[in-house]
N, CA and C atoms of all chains as a GROMACS GRO file, in nm:
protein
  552
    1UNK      N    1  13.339  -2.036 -12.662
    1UNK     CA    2  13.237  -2.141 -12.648
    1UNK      C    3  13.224  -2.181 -12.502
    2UNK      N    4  13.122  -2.219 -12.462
    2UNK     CA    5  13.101  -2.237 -12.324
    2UNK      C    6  13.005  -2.377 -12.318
    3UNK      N    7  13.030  -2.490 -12.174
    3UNK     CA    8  12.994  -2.601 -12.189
    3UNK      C    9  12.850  -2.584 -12.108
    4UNK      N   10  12.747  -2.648 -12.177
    4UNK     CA   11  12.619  -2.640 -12.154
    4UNK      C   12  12.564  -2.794 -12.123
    5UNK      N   13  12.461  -2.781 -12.086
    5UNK     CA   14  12.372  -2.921 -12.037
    5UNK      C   15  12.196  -2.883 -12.106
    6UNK      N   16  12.191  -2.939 -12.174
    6UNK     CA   17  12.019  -2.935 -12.305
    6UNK      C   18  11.912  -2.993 -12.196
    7UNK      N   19  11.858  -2.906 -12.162
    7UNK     CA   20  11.791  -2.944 -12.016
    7UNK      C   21  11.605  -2.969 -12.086
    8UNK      N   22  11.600  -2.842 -12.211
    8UNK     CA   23  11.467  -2.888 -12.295
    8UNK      C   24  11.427  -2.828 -12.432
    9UNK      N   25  11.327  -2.816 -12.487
    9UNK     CA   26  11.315  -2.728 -12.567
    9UNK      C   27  11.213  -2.648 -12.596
   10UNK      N   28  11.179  -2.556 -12.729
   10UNK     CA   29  11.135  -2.474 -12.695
   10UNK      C   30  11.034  -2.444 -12.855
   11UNK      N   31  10.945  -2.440 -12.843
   11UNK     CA   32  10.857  -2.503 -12.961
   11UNK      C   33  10.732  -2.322 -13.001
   12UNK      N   34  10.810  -2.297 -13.158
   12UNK     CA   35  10.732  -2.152 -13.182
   12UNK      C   36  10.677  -2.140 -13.311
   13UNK      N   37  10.578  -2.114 -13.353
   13UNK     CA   38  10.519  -2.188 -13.474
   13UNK      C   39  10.518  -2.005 -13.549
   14UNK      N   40  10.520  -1.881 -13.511
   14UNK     CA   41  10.503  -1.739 -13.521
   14UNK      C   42  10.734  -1.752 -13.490
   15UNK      N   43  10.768  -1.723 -13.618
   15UNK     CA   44  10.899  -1.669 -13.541
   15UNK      C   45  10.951  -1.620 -13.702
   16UNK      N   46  11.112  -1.564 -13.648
   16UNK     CA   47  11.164  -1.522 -13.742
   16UNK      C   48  11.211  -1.600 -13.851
   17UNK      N   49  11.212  -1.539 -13.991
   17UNK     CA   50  11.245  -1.628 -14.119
   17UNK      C   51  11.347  -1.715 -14.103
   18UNK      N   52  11.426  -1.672 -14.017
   18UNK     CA   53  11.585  -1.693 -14.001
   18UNK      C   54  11.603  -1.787 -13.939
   19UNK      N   55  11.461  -1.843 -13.869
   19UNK     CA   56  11.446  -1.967 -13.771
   19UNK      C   57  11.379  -2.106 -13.829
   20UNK      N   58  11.328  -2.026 -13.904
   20UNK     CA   59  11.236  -2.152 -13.962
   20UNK      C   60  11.299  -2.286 -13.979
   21UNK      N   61  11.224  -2.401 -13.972
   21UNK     CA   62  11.287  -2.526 -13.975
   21UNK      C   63  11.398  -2.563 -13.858
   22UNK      N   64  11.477  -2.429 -13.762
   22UNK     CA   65  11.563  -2.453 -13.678
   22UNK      C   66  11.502  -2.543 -13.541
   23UNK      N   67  11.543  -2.631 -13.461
   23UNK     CA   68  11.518  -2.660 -13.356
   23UNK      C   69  11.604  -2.568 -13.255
   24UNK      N   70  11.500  -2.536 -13.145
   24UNK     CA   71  11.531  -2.415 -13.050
   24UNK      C   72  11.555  -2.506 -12.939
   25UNK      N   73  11.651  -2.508 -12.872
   25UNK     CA   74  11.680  -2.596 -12.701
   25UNK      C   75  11.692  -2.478 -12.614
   26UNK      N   76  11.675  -2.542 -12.465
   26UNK     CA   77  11.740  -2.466 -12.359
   26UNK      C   78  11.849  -2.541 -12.313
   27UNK      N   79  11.947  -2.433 -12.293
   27UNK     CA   80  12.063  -2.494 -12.229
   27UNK      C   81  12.129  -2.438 -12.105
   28UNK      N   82  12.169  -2.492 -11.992
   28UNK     CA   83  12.204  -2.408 -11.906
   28UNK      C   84  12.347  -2.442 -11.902
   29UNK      N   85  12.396  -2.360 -11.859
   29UNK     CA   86  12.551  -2.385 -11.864
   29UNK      C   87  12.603  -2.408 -11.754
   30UNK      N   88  12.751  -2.509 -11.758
   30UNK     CA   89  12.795  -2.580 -11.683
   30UNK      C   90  12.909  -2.468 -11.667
   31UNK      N   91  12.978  -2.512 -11.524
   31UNK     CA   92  13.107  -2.509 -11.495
   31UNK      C   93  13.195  -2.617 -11.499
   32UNK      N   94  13.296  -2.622 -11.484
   32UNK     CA   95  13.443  -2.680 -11.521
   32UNK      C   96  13.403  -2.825 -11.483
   33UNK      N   97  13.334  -2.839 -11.352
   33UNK     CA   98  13.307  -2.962 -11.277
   33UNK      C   99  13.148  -2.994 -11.318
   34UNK      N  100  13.098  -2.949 -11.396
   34UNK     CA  101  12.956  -3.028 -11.417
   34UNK      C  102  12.822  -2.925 -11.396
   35UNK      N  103  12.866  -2.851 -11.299
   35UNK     CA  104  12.763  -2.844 -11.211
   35UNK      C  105  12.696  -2.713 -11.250
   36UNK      N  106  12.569  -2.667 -11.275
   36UNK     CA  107  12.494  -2.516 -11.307
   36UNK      C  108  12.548  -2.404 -11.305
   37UNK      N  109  12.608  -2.342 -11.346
   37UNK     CA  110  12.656  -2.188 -11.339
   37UNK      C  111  12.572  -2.090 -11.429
   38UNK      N  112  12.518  -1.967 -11.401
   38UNK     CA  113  12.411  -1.870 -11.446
   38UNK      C  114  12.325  -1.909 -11.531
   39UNK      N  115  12.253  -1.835 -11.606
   39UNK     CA  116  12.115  -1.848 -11.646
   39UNK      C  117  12.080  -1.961 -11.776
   40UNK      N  118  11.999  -2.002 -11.824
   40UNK     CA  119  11.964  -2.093 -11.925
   40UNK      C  120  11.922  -1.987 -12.064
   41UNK      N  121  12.014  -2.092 -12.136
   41UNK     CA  122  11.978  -1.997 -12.309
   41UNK      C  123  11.884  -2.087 -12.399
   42UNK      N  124  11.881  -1.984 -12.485
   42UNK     CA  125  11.792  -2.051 -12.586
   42UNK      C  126  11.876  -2.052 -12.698
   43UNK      N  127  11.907  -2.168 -12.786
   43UNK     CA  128  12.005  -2.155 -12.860
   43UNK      C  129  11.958  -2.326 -13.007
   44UNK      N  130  12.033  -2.251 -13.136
   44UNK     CA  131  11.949  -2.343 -13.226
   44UNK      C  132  12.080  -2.439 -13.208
   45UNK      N  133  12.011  -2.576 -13.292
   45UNK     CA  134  12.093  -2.669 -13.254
   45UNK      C  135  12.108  -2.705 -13.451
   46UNK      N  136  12.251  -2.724 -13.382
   46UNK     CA  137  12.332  -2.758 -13.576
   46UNK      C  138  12.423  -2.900 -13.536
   47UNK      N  139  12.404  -3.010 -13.448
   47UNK     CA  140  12.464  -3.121 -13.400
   47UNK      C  141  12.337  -3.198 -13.389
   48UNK      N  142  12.206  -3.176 -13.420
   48UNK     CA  143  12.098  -3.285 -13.352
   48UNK      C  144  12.148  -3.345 -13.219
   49UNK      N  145  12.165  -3.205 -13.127
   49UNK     CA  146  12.160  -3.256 -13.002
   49UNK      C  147  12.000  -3.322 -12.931
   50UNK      N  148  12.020  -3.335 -12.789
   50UNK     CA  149  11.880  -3.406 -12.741
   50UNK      C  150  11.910  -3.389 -12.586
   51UNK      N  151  11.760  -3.385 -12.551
   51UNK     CA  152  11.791  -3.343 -12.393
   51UNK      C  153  11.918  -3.433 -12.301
   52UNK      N  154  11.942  -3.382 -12.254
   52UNK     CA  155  12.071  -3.486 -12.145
   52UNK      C  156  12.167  -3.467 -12.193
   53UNK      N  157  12.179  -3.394 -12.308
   53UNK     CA  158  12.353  -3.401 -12.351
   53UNK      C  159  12.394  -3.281 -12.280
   54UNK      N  160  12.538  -3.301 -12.298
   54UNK     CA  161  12.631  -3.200 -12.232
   54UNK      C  162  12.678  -3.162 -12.387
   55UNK      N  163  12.629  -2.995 -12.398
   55UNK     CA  164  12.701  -2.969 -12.540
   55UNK      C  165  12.768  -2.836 -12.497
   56UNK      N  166  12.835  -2.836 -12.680
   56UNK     CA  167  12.887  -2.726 -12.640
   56UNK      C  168  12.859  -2.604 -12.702
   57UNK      N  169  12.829  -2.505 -12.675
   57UNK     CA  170  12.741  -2.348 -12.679
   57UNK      C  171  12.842  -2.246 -12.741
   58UNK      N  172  12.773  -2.226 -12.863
   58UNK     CA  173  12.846  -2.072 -12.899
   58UNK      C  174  12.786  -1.979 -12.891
   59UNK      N  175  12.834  -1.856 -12.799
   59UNK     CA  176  12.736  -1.765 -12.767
   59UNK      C  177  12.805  -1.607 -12.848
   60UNK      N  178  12.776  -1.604 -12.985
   60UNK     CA  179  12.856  -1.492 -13.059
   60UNK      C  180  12.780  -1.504 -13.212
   61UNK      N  181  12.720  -1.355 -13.247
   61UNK     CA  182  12.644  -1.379 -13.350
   61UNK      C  183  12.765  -1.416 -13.462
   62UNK      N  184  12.860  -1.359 -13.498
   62UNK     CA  185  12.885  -1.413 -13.657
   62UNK      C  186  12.954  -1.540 -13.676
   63UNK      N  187  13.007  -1.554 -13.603
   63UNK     CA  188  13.043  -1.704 -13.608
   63UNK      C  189  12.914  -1.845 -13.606
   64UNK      N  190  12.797  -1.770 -13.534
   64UNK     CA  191  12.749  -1.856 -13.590
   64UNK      C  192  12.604  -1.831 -13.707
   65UNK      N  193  12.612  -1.702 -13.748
   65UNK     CA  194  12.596  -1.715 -13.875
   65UNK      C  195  12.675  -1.736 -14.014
   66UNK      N  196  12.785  -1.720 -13.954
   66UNK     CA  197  12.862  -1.827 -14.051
   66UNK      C  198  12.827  -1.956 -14.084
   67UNK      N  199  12.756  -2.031 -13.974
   67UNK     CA  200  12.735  -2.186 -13.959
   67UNK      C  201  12.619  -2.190 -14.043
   68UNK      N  202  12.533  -2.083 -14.012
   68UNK     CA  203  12.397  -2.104 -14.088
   68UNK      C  204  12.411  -2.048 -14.267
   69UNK      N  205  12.510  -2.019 -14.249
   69UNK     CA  206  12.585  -1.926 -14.405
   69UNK      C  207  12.454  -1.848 -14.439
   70UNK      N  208  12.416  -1.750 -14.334
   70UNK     CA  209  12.344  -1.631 -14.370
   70UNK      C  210  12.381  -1.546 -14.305
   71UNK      N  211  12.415  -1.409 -14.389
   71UNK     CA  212  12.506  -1.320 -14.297
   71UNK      C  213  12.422  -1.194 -14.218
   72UNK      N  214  12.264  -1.232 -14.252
   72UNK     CA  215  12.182  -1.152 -14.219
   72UNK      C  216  12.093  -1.229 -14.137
   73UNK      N  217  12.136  -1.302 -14.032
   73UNK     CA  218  12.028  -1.402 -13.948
   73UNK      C  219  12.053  -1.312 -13.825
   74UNK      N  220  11.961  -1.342 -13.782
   74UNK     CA  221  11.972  -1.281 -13.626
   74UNK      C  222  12.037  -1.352 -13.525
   75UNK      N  223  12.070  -1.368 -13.524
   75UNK     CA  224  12.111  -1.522 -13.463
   75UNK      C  225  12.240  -1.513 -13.377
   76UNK      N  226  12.280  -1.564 -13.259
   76UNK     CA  227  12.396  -1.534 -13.200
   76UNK      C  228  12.403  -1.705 -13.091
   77UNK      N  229  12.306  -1.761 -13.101
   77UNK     CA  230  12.368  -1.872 -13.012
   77UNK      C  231  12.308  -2.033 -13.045
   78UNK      N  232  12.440  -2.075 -13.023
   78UNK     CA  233  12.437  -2.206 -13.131
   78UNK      C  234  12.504  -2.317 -13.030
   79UNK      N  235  12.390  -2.438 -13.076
   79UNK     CA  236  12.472  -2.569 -13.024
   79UNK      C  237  12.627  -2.626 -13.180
   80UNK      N  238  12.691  -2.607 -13.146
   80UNK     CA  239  12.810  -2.680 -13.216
   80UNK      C  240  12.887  -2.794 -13.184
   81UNK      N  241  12.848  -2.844 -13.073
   81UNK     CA  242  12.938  -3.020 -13.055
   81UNK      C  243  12.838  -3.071 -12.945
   82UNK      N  244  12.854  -3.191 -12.926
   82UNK     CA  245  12.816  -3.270 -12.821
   82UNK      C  246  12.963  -3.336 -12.744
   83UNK      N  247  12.945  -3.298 -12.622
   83UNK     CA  248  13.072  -3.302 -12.546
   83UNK      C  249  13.033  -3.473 -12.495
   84UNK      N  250  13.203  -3.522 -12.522
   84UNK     CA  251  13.230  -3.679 -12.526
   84UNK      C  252  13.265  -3.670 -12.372
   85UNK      N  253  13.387  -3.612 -12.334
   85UNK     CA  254  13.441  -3.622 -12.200
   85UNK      C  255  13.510  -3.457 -12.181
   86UNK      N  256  13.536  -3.473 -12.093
   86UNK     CA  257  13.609  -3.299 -12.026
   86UNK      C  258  13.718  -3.366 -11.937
   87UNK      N  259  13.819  -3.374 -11.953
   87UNK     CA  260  13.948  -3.367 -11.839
   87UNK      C  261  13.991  -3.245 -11.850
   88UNK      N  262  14.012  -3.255 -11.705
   88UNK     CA  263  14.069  -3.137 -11.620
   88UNK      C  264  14.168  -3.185 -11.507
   89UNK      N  265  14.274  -3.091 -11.571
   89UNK     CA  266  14.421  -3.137 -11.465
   89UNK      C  267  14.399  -3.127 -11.334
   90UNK      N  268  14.462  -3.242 -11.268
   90UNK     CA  269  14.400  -3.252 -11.139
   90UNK      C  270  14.475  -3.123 -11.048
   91UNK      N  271  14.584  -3.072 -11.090
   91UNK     CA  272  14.639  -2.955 -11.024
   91UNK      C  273  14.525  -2.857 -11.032
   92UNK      N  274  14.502  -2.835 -11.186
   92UNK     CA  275  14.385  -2.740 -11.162
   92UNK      C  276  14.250  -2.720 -11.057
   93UNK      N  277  14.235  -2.866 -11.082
   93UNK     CA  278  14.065  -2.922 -11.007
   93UNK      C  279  14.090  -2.933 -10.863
   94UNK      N  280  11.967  -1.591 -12.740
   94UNK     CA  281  11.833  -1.597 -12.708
   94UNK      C  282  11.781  -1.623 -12.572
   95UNK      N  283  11.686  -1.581 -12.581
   95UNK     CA  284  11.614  -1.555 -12.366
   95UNK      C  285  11.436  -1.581 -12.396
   96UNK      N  286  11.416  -1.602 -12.262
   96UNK     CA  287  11.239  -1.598 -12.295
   96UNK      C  288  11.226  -1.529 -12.183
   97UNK      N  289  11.072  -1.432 -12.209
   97UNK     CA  290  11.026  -1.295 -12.140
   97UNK      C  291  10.883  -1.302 -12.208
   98UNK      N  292  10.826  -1.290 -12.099
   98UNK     CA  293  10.675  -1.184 -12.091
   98UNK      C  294  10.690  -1.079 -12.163
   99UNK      N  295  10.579  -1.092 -12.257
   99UNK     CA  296  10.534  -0.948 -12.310
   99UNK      C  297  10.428  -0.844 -12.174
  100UNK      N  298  10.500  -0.727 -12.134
  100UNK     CA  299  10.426  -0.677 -12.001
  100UNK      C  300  10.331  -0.558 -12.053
  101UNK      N  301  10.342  -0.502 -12.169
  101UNK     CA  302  10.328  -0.358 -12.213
  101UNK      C  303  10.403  -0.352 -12.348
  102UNK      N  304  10.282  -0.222 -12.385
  102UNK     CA  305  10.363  -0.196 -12.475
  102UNK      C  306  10.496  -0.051 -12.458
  103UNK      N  307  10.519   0.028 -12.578
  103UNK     CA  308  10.594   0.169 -12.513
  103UNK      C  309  10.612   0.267 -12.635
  104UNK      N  310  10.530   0.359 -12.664
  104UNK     CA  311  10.498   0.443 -12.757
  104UNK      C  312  10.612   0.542 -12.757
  105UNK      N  313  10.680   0.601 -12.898
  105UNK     CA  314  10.740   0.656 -12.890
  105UNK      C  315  10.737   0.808 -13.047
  106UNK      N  316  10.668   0.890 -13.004
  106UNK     CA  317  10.652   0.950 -13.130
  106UNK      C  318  10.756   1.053 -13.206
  107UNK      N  319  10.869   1.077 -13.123
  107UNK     CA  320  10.983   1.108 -13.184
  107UNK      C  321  11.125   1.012 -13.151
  108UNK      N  322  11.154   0.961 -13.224
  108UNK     CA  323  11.268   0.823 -13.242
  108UNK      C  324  11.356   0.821 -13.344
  109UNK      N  325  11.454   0.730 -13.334
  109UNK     CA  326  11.574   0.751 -13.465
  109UNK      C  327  11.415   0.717 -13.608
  110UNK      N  328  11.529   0.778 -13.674
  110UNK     CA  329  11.409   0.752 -13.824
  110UNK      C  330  11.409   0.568 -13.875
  111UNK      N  331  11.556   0.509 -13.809
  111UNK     CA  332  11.562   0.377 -13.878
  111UNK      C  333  11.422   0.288 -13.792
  112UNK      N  334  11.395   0.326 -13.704
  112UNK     CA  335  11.304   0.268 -13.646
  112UNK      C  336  11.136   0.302 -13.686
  113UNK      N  337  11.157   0.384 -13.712
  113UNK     CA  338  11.006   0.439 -13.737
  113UNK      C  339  10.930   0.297 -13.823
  114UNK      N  340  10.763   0.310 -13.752
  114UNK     CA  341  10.689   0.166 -13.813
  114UNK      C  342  10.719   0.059 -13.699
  115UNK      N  343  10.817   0.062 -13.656
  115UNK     CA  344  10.869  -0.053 -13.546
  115UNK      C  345  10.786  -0.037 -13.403
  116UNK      N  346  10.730  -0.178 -13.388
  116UNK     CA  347  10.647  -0.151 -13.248
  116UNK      C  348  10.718  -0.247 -13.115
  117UNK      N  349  10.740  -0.109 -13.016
  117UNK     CA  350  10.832  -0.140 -12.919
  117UNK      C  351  10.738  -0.209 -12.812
  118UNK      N  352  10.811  -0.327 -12.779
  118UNK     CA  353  10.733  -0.393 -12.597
  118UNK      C  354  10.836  -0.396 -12.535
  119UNK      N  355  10.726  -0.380 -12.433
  119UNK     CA  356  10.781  -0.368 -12.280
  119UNK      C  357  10.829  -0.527 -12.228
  120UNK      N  358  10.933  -0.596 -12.188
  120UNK     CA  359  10.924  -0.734 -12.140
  120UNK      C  360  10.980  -0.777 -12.027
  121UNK      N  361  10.924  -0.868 -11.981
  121UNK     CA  362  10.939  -0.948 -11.900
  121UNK      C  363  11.057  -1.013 -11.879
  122UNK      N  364  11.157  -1.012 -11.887
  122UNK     CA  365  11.283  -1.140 -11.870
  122UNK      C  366  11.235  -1.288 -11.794
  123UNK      N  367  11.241  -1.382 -11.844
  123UNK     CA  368  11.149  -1.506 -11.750
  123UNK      C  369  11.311  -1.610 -11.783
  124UNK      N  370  11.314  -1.686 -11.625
  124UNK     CA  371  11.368  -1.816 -11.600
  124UNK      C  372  11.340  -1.922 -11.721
  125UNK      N  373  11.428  -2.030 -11.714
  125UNK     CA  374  11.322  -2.177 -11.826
  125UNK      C  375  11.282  -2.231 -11.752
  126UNK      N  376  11.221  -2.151 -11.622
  126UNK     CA  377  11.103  -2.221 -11.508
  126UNK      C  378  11.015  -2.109 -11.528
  127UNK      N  379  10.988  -2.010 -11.649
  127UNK     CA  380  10.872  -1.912 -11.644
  127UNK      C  381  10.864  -1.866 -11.573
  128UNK      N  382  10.946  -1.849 -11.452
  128UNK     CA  383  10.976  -1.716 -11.353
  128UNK      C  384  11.011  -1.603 -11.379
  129UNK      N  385  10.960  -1.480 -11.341
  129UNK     CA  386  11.024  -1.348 -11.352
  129UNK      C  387  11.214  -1.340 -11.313
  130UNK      N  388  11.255  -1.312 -11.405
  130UNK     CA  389  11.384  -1.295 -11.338
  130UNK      C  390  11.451  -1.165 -11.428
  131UNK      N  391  11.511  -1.070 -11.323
  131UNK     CA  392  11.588  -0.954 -11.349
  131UNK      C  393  11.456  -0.839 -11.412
  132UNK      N  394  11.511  -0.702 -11.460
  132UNK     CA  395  11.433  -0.622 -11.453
  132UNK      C  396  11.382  -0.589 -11.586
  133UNK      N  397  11.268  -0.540 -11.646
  133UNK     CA  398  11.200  -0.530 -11.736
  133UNK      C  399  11.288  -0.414 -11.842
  134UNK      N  400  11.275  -0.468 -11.990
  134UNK     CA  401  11.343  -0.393 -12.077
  134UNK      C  402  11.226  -0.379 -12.251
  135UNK      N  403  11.283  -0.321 -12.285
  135UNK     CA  404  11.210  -0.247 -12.429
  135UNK      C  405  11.280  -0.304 -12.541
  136UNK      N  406  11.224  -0.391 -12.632
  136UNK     CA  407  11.225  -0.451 -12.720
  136UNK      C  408  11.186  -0.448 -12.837
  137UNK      N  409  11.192  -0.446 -12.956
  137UNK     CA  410  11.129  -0.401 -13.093
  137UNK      C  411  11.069  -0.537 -13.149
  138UNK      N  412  10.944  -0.492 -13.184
  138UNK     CA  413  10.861  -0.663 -13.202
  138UNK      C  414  10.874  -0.653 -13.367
  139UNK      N  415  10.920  -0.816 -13.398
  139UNK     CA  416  10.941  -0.853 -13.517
  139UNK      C  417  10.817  -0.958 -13.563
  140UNK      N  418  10.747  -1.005 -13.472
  140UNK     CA  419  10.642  -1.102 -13.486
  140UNK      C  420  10.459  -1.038 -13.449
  141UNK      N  421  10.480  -0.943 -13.375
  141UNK     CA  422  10.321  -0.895 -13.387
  141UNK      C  423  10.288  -0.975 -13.261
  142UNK      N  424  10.348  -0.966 -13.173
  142UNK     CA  425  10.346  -1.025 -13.006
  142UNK      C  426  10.228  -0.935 -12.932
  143UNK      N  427  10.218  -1.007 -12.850
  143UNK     CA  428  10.065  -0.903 -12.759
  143UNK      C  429  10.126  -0.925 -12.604
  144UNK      N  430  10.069  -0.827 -12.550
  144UNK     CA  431  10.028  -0.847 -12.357
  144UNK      C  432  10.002  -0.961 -12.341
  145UNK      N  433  10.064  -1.042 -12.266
  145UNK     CA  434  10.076  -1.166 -12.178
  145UNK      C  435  10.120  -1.259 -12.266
  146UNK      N  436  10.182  -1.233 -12.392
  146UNK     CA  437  10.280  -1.376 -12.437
  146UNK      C  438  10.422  -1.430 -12.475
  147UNK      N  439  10.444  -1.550 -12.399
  147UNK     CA  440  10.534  -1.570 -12.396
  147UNK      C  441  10.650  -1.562 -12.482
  148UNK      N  442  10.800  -1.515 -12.539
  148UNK     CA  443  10.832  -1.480 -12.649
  148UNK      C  444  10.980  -1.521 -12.607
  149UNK      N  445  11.037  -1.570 -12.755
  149UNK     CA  446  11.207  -1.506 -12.724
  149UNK      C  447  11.228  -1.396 -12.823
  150UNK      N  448  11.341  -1.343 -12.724
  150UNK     CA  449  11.421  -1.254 -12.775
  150UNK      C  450  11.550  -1.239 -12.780
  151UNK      N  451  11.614  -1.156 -12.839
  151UNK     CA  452  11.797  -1.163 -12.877
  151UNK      C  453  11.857  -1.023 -12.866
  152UNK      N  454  11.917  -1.014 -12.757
  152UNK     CA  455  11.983  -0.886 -12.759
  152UNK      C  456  12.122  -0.853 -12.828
  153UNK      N  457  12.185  -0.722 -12.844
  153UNK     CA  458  12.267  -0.702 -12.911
  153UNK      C  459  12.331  -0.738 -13.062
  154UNK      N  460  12.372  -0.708 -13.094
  154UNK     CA  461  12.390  -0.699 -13.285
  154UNK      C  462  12.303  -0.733 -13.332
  155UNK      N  463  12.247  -0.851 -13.305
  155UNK     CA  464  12.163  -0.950 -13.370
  155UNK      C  465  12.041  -0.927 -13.346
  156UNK      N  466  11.978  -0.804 -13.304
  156UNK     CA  467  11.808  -0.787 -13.260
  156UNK      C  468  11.865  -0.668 -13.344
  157UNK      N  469  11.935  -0.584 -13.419
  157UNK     CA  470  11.927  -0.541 -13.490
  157UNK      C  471  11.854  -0.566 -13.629
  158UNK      N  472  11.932  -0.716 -13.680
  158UNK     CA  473  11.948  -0.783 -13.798
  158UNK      C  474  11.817  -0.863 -13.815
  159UNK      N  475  11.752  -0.875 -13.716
  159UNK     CA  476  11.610  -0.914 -13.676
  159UNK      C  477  11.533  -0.809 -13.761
  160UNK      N  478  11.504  -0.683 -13.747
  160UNK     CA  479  11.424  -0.553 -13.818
  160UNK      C  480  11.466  -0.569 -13.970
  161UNK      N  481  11.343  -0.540 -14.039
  161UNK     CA  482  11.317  -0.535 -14.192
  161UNK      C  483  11.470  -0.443 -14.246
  162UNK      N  484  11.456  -0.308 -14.198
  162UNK     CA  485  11.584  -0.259 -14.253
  162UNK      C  486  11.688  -0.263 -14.109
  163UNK      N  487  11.820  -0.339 -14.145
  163UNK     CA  488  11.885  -0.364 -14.030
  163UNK      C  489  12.001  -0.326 -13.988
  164UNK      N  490  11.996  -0.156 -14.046
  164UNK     CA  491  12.046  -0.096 -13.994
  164UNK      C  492  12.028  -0.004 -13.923
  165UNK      N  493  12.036  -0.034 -13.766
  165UNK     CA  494  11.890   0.050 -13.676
  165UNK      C  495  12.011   0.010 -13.588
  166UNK      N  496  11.976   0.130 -13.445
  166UNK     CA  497  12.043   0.121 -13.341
  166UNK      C  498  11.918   0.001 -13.217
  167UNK      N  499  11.894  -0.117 -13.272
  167UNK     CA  500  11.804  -0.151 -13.186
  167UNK      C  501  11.886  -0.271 -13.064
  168UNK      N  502  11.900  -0.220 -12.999
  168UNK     CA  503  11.982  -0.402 -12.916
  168UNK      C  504  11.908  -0.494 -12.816
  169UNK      N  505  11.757  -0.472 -12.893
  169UNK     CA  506  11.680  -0.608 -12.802
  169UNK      C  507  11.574  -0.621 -12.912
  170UNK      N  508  11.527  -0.764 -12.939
  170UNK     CA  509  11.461  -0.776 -13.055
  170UNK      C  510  11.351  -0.896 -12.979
  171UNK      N  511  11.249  -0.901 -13.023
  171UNK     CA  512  11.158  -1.039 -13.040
  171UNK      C  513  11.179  -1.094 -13.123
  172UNK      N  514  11.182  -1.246 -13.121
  172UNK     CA  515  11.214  -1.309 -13.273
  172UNK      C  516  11.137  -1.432 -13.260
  173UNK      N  517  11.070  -1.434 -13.186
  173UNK     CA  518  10.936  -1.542 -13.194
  173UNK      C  519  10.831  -1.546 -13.061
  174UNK      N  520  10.660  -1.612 -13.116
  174UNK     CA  521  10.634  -1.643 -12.997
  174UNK      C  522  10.606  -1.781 -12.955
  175UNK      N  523  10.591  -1.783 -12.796
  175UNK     CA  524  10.636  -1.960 -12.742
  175UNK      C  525  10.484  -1.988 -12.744
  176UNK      N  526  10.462  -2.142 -12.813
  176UNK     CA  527  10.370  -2.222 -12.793
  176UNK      C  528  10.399  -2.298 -12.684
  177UNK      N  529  10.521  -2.349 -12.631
  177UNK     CA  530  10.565  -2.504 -12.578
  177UNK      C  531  10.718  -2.432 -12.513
  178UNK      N  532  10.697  -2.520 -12.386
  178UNK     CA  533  10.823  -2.492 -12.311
  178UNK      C  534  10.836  -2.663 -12.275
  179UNK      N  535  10.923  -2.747 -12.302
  179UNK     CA  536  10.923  -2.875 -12.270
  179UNK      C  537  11.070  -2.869 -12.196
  180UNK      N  538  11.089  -2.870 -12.074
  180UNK     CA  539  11.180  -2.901 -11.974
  180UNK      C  540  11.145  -3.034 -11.962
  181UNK      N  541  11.250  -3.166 -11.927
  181UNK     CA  542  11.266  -3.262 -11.874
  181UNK      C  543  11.292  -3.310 -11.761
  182UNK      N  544  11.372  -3.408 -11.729
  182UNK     CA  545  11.439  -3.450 -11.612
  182UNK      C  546  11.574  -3.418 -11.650
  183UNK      N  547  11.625  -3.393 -11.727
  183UNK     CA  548  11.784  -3.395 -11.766
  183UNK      C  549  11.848  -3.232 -11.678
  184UNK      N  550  11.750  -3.186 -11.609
  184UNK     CA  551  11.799  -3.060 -11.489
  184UNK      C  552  11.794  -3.101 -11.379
   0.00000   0.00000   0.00000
């Protein structure tokens, strides 16, 4: 899982069965300290996240068609938490 | 999932048989600023997408499982097209 920031979303009225009813976000992903690291995903949301949150991103199809309990979704990237706080040992940081 | 330009299409008249019926595009890879970014790849359309629209797509396992029969060697799929890109202030 990797920590993301819901920067917007993404609105498709033509899509796959497997989507229907899903809300689609963009998320770009954070590093350790907050801050942008590589590209922005598109990923369904199963937390009723909302722009500004810091969530957290599963980027692996069966685990999260497990979530959607269809084992035939296309599907590989999923909001699964909304991140409260992140500590990080200050040795580390 | 990613969003990309539909650029082209890409005809192919001898192909694995699991694919056959399947219509391949050419795409765009785009930023969530609708910028071109990185280099253009071949995709199997699940929605009936055209030249110049905006789309996501899903590579690997799962742009397989996208196609009617889904067991196909396909690892880039369309799986919708974009009406609405709503970016905020929260970037």
């Amino acid at each position: 899982m990797i920590l993301a920031r819901v920067i917007g979303n993404v609105v498709c009225t033509i899509k796959a069965k497997a989507l229907a009813g899903q809300k689609l976000l963009l998320v770009q992903p954070l590093n350790a300290a907050g801050k942008k690291c590589g590209k922005a995903l598109l990923a369904l949301d199963a937390v009723q996240a909302g722009e500004g949150d810091t969530v957290l991103v599963l980027d692996e199809g069966n685990s999260s068609r497990l979530i959607l309990g269809d084992s035939q979704a296309p599907v590989r990237t999923m909001i699964v938490g909304i991140v409260d706080a992140v500590h990080i040992d200050a040795e580390e940081g | 999932m990613k969003l990309a330009r539909v650029i082209g299409s890409v005809v192919c008249d001898s192909k694995d048989g699991s694919l056959a019926g399947v219509k391949l595009l050419l795409l765009q890879p785009l930023t969530e600023a609708l910028m071109e970014d990185g280099e253009p790849l071949v995709a199997c359309d699940t929605v009936q997408a055209g030249v110049g629209d905006t789309v996501i797509w899903v590579g690997g396992r799962e742009a397989a499982l996208a196609l009617e029969n889904w067991y196909n060697p396909a690892d880039a799929a369309v799986m919708g097209i974009v009406d609405q890109v709503n970016r905020g202030r929260a970037e």
